[in-house]
VOFIGU-271807 format. One record per residue (C-alpha): residue number from 1; residue in one letter; x, y, z. Coordinates in pm, whole numbers, plus 50000, padded with zeros to 5 digits. Example, Ala and Ser with C-alpha at 12.3 -4.5 7.8 and 13.67 -1.06 7.14 Angstrom:
% residues 2
lummi_ketor_c1_c2_c3
1_A_51230_49550_50780 $
2_S_51367_49894_50714 $
//
This chain:
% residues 565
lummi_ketor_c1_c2_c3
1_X_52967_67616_82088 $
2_X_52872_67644_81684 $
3_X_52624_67844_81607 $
4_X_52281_67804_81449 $
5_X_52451_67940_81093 $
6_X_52658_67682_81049 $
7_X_52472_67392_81137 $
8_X_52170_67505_80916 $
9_X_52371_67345_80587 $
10_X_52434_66991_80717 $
11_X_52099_66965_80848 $
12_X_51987_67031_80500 $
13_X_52208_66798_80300 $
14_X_52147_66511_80625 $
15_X_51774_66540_80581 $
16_X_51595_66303_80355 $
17_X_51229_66363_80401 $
18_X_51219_66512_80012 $
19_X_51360_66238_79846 $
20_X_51060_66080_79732 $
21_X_50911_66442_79556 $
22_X_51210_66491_79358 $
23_X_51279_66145_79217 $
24_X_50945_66166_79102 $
25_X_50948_66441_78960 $
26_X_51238_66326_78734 $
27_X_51031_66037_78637 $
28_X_50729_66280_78554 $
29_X_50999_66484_78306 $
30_X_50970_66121_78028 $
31_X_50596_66102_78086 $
32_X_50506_66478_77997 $
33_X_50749_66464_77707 $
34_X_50579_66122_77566 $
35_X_50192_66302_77599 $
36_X_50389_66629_77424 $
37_X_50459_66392_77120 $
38_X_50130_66225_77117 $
39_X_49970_66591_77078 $
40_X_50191_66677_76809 $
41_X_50071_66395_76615 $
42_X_49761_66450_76695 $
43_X_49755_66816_76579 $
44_X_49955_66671_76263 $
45_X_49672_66416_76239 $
46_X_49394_66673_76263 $
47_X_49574_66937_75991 $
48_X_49542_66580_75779 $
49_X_49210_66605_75800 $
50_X_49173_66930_75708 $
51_X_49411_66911_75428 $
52_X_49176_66614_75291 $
53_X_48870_66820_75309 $
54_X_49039_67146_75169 $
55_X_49177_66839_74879 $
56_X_48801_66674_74812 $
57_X_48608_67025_74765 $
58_X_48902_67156_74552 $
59_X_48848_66882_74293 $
60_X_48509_66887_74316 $
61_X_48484_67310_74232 $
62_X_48737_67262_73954 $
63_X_48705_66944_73768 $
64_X_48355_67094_73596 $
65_X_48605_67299_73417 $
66_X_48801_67027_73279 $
67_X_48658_66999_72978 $
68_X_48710_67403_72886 $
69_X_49057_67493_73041 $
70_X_49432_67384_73022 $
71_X_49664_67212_73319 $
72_X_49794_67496_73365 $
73_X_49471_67722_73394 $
74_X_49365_67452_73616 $
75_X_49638_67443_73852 $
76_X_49639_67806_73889 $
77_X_49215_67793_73947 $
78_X_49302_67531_74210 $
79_X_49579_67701_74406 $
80_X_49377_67993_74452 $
81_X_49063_67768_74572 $
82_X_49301_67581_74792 $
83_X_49472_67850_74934 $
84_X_49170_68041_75043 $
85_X_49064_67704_75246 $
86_X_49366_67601_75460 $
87_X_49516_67974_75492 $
88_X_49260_68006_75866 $
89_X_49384_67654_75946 $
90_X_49761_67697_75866 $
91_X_49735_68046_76089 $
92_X_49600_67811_76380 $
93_X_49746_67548_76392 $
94_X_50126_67695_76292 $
95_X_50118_67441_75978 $
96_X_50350_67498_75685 $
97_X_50273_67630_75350 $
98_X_50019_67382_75193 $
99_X_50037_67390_74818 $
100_X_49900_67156_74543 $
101_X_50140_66876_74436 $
102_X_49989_66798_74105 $
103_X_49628_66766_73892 $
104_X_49601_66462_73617 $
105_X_49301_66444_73377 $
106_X_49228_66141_73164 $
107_X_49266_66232_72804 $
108_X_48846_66183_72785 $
109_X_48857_66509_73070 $
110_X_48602_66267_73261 $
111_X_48865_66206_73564 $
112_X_49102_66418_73735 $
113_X_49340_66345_74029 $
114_X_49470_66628_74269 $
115_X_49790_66553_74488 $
116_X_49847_66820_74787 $
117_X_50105_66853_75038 $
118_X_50155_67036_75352 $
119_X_50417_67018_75686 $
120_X_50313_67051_76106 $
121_X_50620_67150_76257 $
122_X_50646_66950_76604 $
123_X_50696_67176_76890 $
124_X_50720_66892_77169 $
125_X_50967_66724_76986 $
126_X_51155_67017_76885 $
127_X_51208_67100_77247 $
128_X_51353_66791_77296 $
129_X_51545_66830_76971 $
130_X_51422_66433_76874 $
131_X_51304_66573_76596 $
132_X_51347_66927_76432 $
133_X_51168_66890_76101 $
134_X_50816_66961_76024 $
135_X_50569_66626_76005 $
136_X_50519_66569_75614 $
137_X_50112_66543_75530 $
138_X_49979_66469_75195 $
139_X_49616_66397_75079 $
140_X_49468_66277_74748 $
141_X_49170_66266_74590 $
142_X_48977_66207_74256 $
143_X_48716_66237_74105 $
144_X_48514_66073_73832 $
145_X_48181_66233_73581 $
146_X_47910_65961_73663 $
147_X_47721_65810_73407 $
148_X_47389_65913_73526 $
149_X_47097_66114_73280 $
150_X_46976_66409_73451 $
151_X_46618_66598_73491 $
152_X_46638_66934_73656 $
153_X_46316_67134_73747 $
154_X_46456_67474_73882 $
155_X_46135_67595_74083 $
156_X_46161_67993_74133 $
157_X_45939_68236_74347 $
158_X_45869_68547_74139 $
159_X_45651_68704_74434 $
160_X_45662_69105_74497 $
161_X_45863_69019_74807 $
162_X_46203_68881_74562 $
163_X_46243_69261_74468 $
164_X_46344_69398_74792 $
165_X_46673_69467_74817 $
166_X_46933_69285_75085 $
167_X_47286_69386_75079 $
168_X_47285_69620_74802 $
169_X_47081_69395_74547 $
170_X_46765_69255_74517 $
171_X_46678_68914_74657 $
172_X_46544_68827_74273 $
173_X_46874_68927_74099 $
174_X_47092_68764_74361 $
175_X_46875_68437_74281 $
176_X_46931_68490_73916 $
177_X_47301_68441_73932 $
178_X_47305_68151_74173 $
179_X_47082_67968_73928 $
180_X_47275_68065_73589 $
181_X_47598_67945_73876 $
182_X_47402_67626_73860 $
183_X_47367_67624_73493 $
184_X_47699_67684_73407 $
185_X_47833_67425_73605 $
186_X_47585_67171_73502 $
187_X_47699_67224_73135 $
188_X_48062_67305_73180 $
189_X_48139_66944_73045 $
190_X_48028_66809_72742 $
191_X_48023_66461_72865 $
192_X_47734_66559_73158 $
193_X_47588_66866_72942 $
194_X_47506_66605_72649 $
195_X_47374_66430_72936 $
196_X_47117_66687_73113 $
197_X_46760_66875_73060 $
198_X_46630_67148_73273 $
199_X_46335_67345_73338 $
200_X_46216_67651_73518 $
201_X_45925_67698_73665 $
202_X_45816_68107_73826 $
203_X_45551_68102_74002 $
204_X_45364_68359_74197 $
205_X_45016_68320_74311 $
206_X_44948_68115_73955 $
207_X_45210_67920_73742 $
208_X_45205_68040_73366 $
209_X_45177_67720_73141 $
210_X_45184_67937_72789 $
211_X_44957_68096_72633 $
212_X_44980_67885_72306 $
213_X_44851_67584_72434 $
214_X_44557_67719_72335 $
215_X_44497_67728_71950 $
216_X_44233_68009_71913 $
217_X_44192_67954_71517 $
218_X_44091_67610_71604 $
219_X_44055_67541_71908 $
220_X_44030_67140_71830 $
221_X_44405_67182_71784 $
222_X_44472_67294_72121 $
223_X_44658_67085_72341 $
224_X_44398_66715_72462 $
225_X_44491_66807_72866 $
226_X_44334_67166_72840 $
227_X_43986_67124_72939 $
228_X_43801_67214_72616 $
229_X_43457_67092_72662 $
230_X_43402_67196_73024 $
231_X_43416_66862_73179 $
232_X_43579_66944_73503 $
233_X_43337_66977_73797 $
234_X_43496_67349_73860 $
235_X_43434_67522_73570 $
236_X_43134_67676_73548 $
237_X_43171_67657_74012 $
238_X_43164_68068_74032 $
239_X_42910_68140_73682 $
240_X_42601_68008_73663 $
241_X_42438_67906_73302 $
242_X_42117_68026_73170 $
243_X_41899_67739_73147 $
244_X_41604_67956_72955 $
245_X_41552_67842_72590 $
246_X_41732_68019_72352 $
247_X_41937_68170_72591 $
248_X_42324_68218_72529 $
249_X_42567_67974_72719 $
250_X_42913_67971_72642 $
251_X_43091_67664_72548 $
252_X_43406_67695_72763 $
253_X_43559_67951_72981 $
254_X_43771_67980_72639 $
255_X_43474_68147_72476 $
256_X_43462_68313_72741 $
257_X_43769_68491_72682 $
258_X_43697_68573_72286 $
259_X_43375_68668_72405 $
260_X_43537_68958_72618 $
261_X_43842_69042_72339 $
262_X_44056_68880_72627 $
263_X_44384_68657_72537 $
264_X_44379_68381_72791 $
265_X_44736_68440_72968 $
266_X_44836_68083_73042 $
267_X_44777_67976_73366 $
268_X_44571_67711_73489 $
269_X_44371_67587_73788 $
270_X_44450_67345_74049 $
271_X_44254_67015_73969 $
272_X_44001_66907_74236 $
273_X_44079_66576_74443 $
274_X_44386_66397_74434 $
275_X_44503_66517_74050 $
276_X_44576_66817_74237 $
277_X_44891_66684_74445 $
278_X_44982_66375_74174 $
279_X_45098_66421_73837 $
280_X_44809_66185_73682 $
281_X_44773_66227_73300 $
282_X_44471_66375_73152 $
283_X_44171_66080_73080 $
284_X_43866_66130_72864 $
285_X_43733_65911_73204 $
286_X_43775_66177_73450 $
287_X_43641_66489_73310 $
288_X_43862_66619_73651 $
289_X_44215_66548_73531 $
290_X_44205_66804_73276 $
291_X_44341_67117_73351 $
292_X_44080_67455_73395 $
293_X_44200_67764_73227 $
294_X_44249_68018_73518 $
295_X_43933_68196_73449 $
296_X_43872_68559_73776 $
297_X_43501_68594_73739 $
298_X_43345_68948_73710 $
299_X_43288_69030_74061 $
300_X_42986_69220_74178 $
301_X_42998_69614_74125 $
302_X_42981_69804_73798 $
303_X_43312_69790_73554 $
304_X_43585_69951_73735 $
305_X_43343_70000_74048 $
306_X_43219_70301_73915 $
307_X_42903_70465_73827 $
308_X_42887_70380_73435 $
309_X_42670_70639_73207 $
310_X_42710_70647_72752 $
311_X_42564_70953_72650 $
312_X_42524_71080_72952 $
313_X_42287_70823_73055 $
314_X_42297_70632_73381 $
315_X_42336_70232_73221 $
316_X_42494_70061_73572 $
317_X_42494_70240_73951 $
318_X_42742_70129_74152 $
319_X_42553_69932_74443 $
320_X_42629_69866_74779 $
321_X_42862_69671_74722 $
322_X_43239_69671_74908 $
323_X_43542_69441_74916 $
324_X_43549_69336_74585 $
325_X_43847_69414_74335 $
326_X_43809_69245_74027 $
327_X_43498_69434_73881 $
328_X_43521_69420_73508 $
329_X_43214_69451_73384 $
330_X_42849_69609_73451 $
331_X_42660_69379_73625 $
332_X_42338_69463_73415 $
333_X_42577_69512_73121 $
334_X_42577_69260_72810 $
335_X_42266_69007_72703 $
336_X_42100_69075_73090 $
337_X_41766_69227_73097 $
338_X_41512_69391_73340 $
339_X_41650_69572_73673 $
340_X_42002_69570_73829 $
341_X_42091_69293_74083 $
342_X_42099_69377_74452 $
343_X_42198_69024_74536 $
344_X_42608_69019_74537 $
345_X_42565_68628_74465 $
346_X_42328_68668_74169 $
347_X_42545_69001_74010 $
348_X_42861_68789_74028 $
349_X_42715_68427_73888 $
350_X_42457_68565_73595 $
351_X_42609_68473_73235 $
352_X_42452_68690_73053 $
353_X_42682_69038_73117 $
354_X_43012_68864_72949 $
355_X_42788_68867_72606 $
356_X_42951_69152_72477 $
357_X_43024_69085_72144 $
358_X_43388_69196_72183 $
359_X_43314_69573_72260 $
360_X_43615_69664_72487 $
361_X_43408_69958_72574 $
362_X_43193_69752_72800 $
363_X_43464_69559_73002 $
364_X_43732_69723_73166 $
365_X_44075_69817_73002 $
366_X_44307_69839_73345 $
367_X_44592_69582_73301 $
368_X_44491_69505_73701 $
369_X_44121_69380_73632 $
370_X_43981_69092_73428 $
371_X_43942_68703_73388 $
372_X_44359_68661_73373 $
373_X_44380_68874_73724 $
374_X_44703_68684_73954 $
375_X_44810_68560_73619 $
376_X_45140_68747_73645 $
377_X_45411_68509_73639 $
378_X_45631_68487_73301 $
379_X_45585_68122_73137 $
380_X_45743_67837_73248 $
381_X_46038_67683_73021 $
382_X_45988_67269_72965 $
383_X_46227_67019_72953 $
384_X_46564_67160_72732 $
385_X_46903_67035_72696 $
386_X_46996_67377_72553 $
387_X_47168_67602_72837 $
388_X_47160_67909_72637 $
389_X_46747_67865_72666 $
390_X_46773_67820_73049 $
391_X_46973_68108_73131 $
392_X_46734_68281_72888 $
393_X_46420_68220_73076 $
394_X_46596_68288_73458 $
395_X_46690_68644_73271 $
396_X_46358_68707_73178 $
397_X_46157_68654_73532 $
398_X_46058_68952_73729 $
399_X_45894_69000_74059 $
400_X_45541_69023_74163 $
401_X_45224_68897_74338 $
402_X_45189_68651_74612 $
403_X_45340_68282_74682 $
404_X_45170_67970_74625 $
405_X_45508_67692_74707 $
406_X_45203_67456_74598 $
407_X_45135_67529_74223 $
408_X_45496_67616_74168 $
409_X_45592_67227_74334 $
410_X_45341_67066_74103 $
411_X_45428_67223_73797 $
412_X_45788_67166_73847 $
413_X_45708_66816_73912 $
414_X_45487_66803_73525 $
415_X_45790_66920_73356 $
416_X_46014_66615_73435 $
417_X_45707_66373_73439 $
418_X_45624_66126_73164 $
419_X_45313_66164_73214 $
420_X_45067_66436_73059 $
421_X_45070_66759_73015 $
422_X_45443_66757_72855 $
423_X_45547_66390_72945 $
424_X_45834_66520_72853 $
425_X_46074_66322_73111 $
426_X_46191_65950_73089 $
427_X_45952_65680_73270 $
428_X_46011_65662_73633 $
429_X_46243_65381_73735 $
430_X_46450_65431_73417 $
431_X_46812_65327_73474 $
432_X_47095_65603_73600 $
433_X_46856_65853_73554 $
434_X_46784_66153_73808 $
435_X_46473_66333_73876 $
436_X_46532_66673_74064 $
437_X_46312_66962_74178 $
438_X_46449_67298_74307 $
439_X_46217_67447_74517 $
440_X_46313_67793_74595 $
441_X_46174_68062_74820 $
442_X_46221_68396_75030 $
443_X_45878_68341_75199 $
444_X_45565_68136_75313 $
445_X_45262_68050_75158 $
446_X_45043_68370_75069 $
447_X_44681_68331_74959 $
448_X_44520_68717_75078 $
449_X_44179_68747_75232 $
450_X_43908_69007_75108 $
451_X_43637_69205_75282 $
452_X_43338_69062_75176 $
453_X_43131_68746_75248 $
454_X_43084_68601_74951 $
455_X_43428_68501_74814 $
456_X_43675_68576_75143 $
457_X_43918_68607_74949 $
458_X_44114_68733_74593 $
459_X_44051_68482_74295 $
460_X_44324_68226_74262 $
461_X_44399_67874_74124 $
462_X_44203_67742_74408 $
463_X_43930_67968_74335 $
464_X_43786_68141_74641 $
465_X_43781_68058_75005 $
466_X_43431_67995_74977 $
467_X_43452_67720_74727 $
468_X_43628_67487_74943 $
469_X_43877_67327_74744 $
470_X_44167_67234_74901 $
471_X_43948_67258_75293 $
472_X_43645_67360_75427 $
473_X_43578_67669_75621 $
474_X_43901_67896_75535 $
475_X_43812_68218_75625 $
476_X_44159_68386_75695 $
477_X_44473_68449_75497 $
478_X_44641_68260_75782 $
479_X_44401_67961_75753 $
480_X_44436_68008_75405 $
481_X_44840_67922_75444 $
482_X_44787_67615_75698 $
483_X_44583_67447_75426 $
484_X_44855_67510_75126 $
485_X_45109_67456_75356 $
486_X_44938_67068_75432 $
487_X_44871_67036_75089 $
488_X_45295_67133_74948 $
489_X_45399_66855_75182 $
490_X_45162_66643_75079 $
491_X_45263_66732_74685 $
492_X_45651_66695_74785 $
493_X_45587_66341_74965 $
494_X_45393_66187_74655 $
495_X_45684_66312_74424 $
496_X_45930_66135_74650 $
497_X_45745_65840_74660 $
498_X_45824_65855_74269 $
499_X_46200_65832_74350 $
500_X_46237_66256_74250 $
501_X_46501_66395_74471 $
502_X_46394_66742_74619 $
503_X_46626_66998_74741 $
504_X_46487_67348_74895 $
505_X_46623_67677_74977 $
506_X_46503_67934_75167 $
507_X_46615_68273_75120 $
508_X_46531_68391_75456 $
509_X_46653_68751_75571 $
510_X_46658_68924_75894 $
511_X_46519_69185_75769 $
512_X_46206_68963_75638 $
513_X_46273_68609_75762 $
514_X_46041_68276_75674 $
515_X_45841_68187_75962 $
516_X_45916_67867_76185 $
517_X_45643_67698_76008 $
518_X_45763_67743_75615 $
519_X_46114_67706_75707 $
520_X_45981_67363_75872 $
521_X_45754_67312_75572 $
522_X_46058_67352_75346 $
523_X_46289_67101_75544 $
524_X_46005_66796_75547 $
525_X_46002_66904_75193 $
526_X_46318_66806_75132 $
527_X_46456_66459_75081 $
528_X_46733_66277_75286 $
529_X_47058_66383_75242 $
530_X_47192_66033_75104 $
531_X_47571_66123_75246 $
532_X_47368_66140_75601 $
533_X_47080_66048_75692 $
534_X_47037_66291_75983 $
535_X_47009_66569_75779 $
536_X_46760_66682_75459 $
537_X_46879_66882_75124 $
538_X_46739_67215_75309 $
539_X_46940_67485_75266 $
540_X_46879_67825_75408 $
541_X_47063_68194_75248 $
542_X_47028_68501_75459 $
543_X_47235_68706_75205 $
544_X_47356_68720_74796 $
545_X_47633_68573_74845 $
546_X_47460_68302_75067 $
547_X_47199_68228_74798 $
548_X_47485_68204_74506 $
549_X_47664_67976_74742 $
550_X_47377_67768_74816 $
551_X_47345_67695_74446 $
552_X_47675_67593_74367 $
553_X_47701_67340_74626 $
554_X_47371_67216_74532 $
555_X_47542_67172_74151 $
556_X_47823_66990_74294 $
557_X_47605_66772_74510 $
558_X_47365_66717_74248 $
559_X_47593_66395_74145 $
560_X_47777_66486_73816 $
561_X_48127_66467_73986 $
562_X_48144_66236_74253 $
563_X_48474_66174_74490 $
564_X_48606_65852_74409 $
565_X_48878_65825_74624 $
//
């Protein structure tokens, strides 16, 4: 009898039940291998990609430098540009050394070509030894200098909050080299430097036109748009005129000024109605298109809200007055007569205290009181082809005061308007020519509130709450931001409609971020990215070098390189 042992072999070999499982699992073995080749391409495919996008921004950071460095210098710029872009992708997806083929520039340095090369080593096909070497990948691009005229308005927050410090700096210096970065690559050729103006605009709570728009010597020389006759229905809003006979009325808020031994700083008010969010010229027809010197009326309270005594005698008590800051003078002080007002309303609006005769001793002295009070931002620059002048005025700005995105907006719209107060840009609709606002922020719309009922709030180009300009019935700082908030958009979609491209960037910090509502502000702001209409030209920073990169990107997207292939 044979055992169980040796029968166990034939009954393996003579049974065919697995027949079917291992023929097709030799049929599987081509199938796998074919799907391991198509991923190998496909990875190959994908490093192509990458290798094109790592080619087009390559040629775009470079070929601004065309017109200053060598083949050589350019090459080794490139490289190290390059290399820093596909290193993480090379280290991921086990691709060869990528490297930069060759760079041509047309003897006019206004186009450049950039060959680049890289490998994918297949590991499918290795296995199956049909192919051992790596995939070849190349990419090209080029790029040409556009023919286009452009007009840059660099709009710059200068509020208290741009000199805290984030990473080591402050937010205001950081901001400062990303918009000399712009600069400098904005001029870097001569063929799109000869070719573009700029202007910067700091604002604050005001916007600082220059102070020498106004011709004190004779004033009939000043600049037409500066309202020099008091037509505009809010000049004399917050002081009211003596209507007895004989008594003294000033001609302007400009004799105002002399009258006091004040220099008028500069800044302006925001024109009532619709001149406020258009850039409409000035008109002898509209008494309210001319622009308001930024006058801060003498608020109630003796000068410097103190008791004031000369010769030891008692001349202005300090009343009950409280939540006022911007006392500069005694209420009972100059041309007034009889007792001292009681009546907050009547101590603020009565003409006859700023007839001083230009005695500093009766006004006040402190650099934080007086009729140019919020005037702190440093002048804006107009229109300039001269890059040396830009830089120049970005140096010179310095942090302080509130944020009013509205003022800053309109003003940065003026300086690249034909029309009145500079018309210093080219008509709208001219021919390959580019109209471009930078608005710039690290924070929302800031108009502060005061403690007292008859103003609500700190003087400003709006005035006060109370006189209603851009809404009725603000009575918070938070109201107060809705209504400039309504009022930016409303600025940014009318400069739009004049075919101005905006771009905005919010420097927005952990530490001290921009609410949902100004970062939302910011992005309607903005115009339609033309490369995709999904998106706007928002940007946000969170850091230095976020901000610096932010700018550049915005330079190269500006349109004086394009890709061309």
């Amino acid at each position: 009898m044979m055992s169980k042992r040796r029968l166990l072999p034939r009954r393996f070999f003579a049974d065919q039940g697995g027949n079917i499982a291992i023929w097709f699992a030799l049929a599987l073995l081509p199938l796998v291998f074919a799907v391991g080749v198509a991923v190998d391409y496909s990875r190959a495919a994908t490093l192509r990609t990458k290798l094109q996008r790592a080619t087009d921004a390559t040629i775009v950071a470079i070929a601004p430098l065309a017109a200053e460095k060598s083949k050589s210098e350019l090459l080794s710029i490139a490289q190290t540009y390059f290399d820093a872009m596909m290193e993480p992708d090379l280290v991921k997806m086990g691709g060869t050394t990528a490297r930069i083929d060759d760079i041509w520039i047309s003897n006019a340095r206004t186009e450049m070509k950039l060959y680049t090369s890289a490998a994918y080593p297949p590991v499918v096909m290795n296995i199956g030894r049909l192919n051992k070497e790596p995939i070849p990948i190349s990419a090209y691009a080029r790029t040409v200098i556009s023919n286009d005229t452009f007009e840059i308005a660099l709009v710059m927050d200068n509020s208290g909050s741009m000199g805290d410090v984030v990473g080591g700096r402050t937010k205001l210096a950081a901001t400062k080299d990303a918009a000399k970065k712009l600069v400098d690559i904005m001029y870097a050729s001569p063929a799109v430097a000869e070719r573009t103006k700029m202007s910067v605009v700091p604002f604050t709570l005001s916007v600082n036109v220059g102070k020498d728009y106004y011709n004190k010597k004779n004033p009939s020389a000043s600049a037409p748009w500066l309202d020099l006759d008091a037509r505009s229905s809010i000049h004399w809003e917050n002081i009211k005129l003596d209507t007895k006979a004989g008594a003294w009325n000033p001609k302007s808020r400009f004799a105002l000024f002399e009258e006091l031994a004040y220099e008028w700083a500069g800044c302006v008010e925001t024109r009532p109605g619709e001149h406020g969010v258009k850039d409409t010229p000035a008109s002898s027809n509209d008494g309210n298109s001319y622009f308001v010197p930024q006058f801060a009326p003498d608020e109630p309270g003796c000068q410097d809200s103190k008791n004031h005594t000369v010769n030891k005698t008692t001349v202005c008590k300090q009343q009950s007055f409280s939540g006022f800051s911007n006392s500069y003078l005694d209420d009972n002080g100059g041309a007034c007569t009889g007792p001292e007002p009681t009546d907050a309303a009547e101590a603020q609006r009565r003409v006859c205290k700023y007839r001083i005769n230009k005695d500093t001793s009766k006004r006040s002295t402190s650099s934080s009181r007086g009729p140019n009070w919020n005037c702190d931002a440093r002048p804006l620059t107009r229109l300039t082809g001269s890059s040396q002048t830009i830089r120049s005025a970005i140096d010179q700005m310095s942090a302080g005061g509130n944020t009013n995105l509205f003022e800053g907006f309109m003003w940065g719209w003026r300086t690249i308007s034909p029309n009145t107060p500079f018309g210093d840009g080219r008509p709208y609709g001219t021919e390959n020519n580019r109209k471009i606002i930078i608005l710039m922020t690290d924070g929302d719309n800031v108009w502060n509130s005061a403690s007292n009922t008859l103003n609500r709030s700190v003087y400003s180009p709006f005035g006060y709450y109370t006189n209603n300009r851009l809404a009725n019935n603000v009575t918070s700082s938070s109201k107060a931001t809705t209504v400039m908030d309504s009022k930016t958009l409303e600025a940014c979609n009318n400069a739009k409609a004049k075919g101005i491209i905006v771009y905005t960037v919010a420097f927005s910090t952990r530490d001290a971020p921009i609410s949902k509502a100004g970062l939302n502000l910011l992005t309607n702001c903005a115009s339609i990215d033309p490369a995709d209409s999904s998106h706007r030209l928002a940007y946000i920073a969170e850091t230095p070098a976020e901000i610096i990169a932010v700018f550049e990107e915005i330079a190269r997207n500006i349109g004086a390189l394009r890709i061309a292939e």
